[in-house]
Steps between C-alpha positions, in 0.01 A plus 500: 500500500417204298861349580441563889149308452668228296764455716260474836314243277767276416660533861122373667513233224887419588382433882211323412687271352722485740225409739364240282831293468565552879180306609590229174811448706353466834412130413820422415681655791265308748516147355835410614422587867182318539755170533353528820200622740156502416363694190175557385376523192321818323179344510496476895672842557190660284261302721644606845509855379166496407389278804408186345558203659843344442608111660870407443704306733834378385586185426900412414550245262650241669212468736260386164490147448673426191251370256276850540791682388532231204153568405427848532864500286329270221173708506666846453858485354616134394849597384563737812822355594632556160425778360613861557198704581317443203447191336558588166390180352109568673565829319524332183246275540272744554547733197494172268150472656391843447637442161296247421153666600551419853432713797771623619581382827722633784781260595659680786796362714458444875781812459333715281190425768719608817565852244152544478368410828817709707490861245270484230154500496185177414353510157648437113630784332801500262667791702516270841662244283774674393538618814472160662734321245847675612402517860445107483855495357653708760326331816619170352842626502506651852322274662537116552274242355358422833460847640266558143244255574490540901410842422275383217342246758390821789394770246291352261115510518306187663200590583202703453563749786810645517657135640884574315729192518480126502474468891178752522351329164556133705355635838212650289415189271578197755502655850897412518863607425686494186748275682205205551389501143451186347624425120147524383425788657802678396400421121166635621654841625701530160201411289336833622732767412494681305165560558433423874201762547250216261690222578548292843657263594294391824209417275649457167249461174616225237762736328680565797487133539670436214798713524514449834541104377727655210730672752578263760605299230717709292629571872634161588687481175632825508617380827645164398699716172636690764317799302443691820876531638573809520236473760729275691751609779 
């Protein structure tokens, strides 16, 4: 009797498990096909299922002007076009901070954003991380350069309700599309993430300003360095 109930135990545990690594995979089994169409990230599926309001209207790449790409490139992930997924040297950085008394800060790739943003979940917690971190990896792999940040560019956050994407962030902060955005305000639309519920770019306060200032400039010499081409057809 004891062997029949140990065996039933171990055989629910056995499918558990089984379940558990299934849905790990699903990520992974996805990534390669979202090369194309439209996808959404978790954050906007949650909201439409729970009927919150949800603004996204795709923008492809090549219909950005240039120098927003640049800058919303030098605000979130400087060494995009080089590095694998995860920059490893940000990594580094960052523990030599928290060495040092430092806060620890977060230092995630435009990648290990899109990993976040398309299967994972908001929030810091050491068990998204190390889900995040291979993911990154793996959607750098199986998907171009490009493809990365285009997808980057319609799913992430930009405004305080529900507007997902660069082209429902623009309409919302300057009455326009993404495709008429000036340099400045570009900068403007980078300097707000990652935090574009207390920040805006319409009426930016003095910090905003500044990186706003800081990012159109790091943008025109990423630009001139030819830092941003694998953005470039």
């Amino acid at each position: 009797m004891k062997f029949t109930t140990r065996s039933r135990a171990w055989r629910v545990i056995g499918w558990i498990a089984v379940i558990i690594i299934a849905i790990l995979l699903v990520p992974y089994v996805l990534a390669p096909f979202y090369r194309f169409g439209h996808p959404i990230s978790a954050l906007m599926f949650e909201r439409r299922l729970t009927g919150a309001r949800v603004e996204r209207i795709w923008i492809p790449l090549e219909a950005l002007p240039a120098a927003v790409s640049a800058a919303v490139i030098a605000a979130e992930d400087a060494r995009f076009c080089v590095h694998h997924g995860i920059d490893w040297g940000e990594v580094r950085e960052a523990l030599a901070d928290a060495d040092e008394g430092g806060r620890l800060r977060g230092g995630s790739t435009i990648t290990q954003q899109v990993a976040k943003n398309l299967f994972l979940w908001p929030g810091r917690s050491f068990v998204r991380k190390a889900l995040e971190a291979p993911l990154a990896l793996w959607i750098d792999l199986v998907l171009p350069k490009r493809r990365v940040f285009e997808i980057y560019l319609n799913v992430a956050e930009w405004g305080p309700n529900g507007e997902f994407g660069i082209e429902a962030g623009a309409r919302r902060a300057f009455g326009k599309s993404a495709r008429l955005l000036t340099a400045q305000q570009g900068a403007l639309m980078a300097a707000i993430l990652p935090n574009p519920i207390r920040r805006s770019a319409s009426r930016p306060r003095p910090a905003v300003q500044r990186l706003g200032g800081i990012y159109l400039a790091r943008g025109r010499a990423h630009m001139a360095a030819g830092l941003d081409r694998c953005l470039r057809r």
